[in-house]
C-alpha positions in Angstrom: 0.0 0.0 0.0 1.2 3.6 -0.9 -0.1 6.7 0.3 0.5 10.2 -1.0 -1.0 13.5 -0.2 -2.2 16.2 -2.5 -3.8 19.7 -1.9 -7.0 20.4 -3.5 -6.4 22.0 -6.8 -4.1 18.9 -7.3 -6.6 16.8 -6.7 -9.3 18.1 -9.3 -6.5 17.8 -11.5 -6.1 14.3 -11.0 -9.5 13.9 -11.5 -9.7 15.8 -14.4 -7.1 13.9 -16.3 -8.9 11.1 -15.2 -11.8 11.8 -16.8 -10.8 12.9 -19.5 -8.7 9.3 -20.0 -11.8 7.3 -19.1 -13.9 9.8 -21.5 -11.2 8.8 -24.2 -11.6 5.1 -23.6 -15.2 5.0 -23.6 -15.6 6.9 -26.9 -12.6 4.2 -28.4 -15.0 1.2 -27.2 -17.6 2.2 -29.9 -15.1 2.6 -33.2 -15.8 -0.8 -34.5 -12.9 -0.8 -36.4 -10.6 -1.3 -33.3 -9.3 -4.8 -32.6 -10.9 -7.5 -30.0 -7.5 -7.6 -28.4 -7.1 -4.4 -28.3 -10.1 -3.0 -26.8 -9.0 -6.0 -24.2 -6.3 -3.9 -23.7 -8.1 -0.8 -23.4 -10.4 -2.5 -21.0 -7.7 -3.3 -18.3 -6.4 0.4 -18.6 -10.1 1.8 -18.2 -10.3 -0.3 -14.6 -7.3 1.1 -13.4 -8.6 4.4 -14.4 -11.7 3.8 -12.7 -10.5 2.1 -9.4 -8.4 5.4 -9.2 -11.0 7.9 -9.9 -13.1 6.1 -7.1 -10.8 6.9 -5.0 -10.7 10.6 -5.1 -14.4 11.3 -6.3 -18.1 10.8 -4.4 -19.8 7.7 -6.0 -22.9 9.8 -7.5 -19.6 10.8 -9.7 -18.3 7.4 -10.0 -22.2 6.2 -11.4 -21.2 8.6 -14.7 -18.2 6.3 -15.2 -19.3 2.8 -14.4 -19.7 0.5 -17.4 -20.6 -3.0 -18.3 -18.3 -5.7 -18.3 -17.6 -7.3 -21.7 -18.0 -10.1 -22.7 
């Protein structure tokens, strides 16, 4: 476990770069013309994203990101 402590400008930073990752990620999953494997990829980067996000943001933000699993 790591820690680390960040004023509050830095963190709406961090969760605006996070957003606007996950944002990026969720518009990529619907471009058809991107590979199985690497929207697999993608996927695994996008819960990372998230579980971070979750941690510095309310969960009535959190509901905005939250996605289905694929399948």
């Amino acid at each position: 476990m790591l820690g680390f402590m960040v004023n509050e400008k830095e963190l709406k930073e961090l969760e605006y770069l996070l957003k606007r990752e996950m944002d990026e990620i969720l518009f990529d999953f619907e471009d058809e013309r991107i590979d199985y494997v690497v929207k697999r990829a993608m996927e695994e980067r996008y819960i990372i994203l998230f579980r971070l996000f979750s941690r510095v943001t309310s969960p009535a933000e959190c509901v905005r990101y939250t996605r289905k699993r694929m399948h």
